[in-house]
C-alpha positions, 0 to 999 in steps of 0.5 A: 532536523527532520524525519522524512516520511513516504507518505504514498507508496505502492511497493506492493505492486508487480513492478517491485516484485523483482527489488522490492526488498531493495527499494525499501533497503535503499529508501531507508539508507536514503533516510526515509524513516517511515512509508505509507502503502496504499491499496487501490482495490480488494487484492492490493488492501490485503497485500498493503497489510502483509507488507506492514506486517513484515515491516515496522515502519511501513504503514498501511492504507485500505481503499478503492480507487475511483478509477477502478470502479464503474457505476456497475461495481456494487459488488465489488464496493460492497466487498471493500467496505466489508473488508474495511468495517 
C-alpha cells in the first residue's frame, strides 16, 4: 500500500478561514497522511510555519511567488530571503 501526501497546499489562506480546521479533518479521514503548505510571500511564510506547528503532519514551505513580484520589488525580495537565511 501507499501513503498519499498533499504536496501543495495553501490552507493557510483567507478562504479556509471558515473550515480550515475541517478541510484538515476531512483530508486526513480521506487518508492523506501528511500535507505540504506553501507560503507565497512575506505574510503567507510566516502563517505556513504556525500551521506546521500546530500540526505534526503538515510540512511547511517559504517562498515568494513570481507573480507577486514586480522589477521594483527589491525591498520586498530582500525582506523574504532574509526571512529564509
Amino acid at each position: 500500500m501507499f501513503s498519499i501526501i498533499d504536496s501543495h497546499c495553501h490552507l493557510d489562506f483567507p478562504k479556509f478561514n471558515k473550515d480550515r480546521e475541517e478541510a484538515i479533518s476531512r483530508a486526513r479521514e480521506a487518508g492523506v497522511k501528511a500535507m505540504i503548505n506553501s507560503g507565497i510571500d512575506f505574510k503567507t511564510n510566516l502563517s505556513s510555519i504556525r500551521l506546521a506547528e500546530q500540526y505534526n503532519f503538515i510540512y511547511p514551505t517559504a517562498g515568494l511567488s513570481p507573480s507577486l513580484v514586480s522589477t521594483q520589488d527589491d525591498e520586498r525580495v530582500g525582506k523574504i530571503l532574509k526571512q529564509l537565511s
